[in-house]
C-alpha positions in Angstrom: 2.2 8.0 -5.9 -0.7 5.8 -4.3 -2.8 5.9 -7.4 0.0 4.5 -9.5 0.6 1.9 -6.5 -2.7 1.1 -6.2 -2.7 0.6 -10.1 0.1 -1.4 -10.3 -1.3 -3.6 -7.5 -5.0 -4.1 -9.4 -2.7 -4.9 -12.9 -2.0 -8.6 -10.4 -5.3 -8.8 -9.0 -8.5 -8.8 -11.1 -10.7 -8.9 -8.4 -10.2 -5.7 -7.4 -9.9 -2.4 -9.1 -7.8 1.1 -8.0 -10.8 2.2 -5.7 -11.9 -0.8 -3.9 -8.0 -1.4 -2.8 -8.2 2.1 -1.6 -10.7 1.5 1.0 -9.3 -1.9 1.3 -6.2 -0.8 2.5 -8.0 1.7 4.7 -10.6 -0.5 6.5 -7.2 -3.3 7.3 -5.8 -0.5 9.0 -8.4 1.0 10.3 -9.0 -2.2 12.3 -4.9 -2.8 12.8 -4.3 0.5 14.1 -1.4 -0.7 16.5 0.0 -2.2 14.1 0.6 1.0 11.2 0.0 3.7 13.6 3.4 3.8 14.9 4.9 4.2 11.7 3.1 7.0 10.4 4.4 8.8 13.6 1.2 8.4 15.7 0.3 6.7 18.7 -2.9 4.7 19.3 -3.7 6.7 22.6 -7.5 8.2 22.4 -6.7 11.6 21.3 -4.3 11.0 18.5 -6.3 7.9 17.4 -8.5 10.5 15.8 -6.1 11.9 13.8 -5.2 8.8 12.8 -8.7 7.4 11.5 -8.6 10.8 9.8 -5.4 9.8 8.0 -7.5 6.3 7.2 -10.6 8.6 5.9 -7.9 10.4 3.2 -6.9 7.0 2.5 -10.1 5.7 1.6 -11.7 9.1 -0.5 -11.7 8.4 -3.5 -10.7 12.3 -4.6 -7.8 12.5 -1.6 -4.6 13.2 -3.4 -3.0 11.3 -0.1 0.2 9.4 -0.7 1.0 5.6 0.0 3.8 3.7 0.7 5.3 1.0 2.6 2.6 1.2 5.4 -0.3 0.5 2.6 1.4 -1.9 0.9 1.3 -4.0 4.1 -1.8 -3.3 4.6 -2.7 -4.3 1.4 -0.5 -7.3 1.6 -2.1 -8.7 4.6 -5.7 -8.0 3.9 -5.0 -9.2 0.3 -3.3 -12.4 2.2 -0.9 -12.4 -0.3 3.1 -11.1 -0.6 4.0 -8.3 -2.4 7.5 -7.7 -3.3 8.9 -4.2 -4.2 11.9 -4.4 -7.0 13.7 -1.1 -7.1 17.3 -0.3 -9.0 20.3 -0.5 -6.6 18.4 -1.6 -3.3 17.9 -5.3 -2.4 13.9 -6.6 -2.7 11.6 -5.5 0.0 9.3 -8.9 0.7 5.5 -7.3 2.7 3.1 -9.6 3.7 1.9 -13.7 3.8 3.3 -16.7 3.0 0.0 -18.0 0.6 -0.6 -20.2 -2.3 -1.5 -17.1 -4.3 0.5 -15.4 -6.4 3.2 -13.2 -5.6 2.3 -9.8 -6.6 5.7 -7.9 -7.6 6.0 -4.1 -8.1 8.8 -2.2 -9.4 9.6 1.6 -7.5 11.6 4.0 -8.9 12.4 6.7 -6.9 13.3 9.2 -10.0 11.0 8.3 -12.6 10.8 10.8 -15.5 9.3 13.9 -13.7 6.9 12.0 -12.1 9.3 11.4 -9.0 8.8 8.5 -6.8 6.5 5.7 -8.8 5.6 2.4 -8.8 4.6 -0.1 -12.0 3.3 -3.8 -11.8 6.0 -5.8 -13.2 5.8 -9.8 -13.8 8.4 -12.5 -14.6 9.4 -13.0 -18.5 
């Protein structure tokens, strides 16, 4: 599912491509640890901040088959200083990041997509 959110996220910016956000989205929370360790049920202390720069190393490789969801679309959100909004059938809009003067990047997720299961596609305004 990260490759197709990463993909749908590149689709609205051309300046960067599926690997670069990877390791985008890696380094901002590399450096914000406080604030997306937590939700990935680890704690910032010294012995399980390893395990969490190791969860930042899958995020980063470029061959990890590691998952993403709402904790790097923040992070992608806030080092991309832009807001990205998730659309998804039945739920009300999920708004992540910045206020900014640059466009709003909007994804749609569906949570039973074909057999692909959980997905996300870059969606724009008609």
């Amino acid at each position: 599912m990260f490759r197709h959110m990463l993909r749908a996220i590149a689709d609205q910016v051309p300046s960067h491509d599926y690997l670069s956000l990877k390791r985008l989205a890696a380094a901002h929370m590399r450096t914000h640890n406080e604030d997306f360790a937590p939700f990935l049920g680890m704690s910032t202390t010294a012995g399980s901040s390893q395990e969490y720069l190791a969860y930042c190393d899958r995020v980063a490789d470029a061959m990890s088959a590691e998952w993403g969801g709402q904790v790097e679309v923040l992070a992608l959100a806030q080092a991309l200083e832009r807001s990205i909004v998730i659309h998804s059938a039945g739920a009300a809009e999920v708004v992540m990041g910045v206020e900014s003067k640059a466009p709003i990047i909007h994804l749609a997720f569906h949570r039973h997509y074909y057999a692909l299961g959980e997905h996300y596609n870059s969606v724009e305004s008609i």
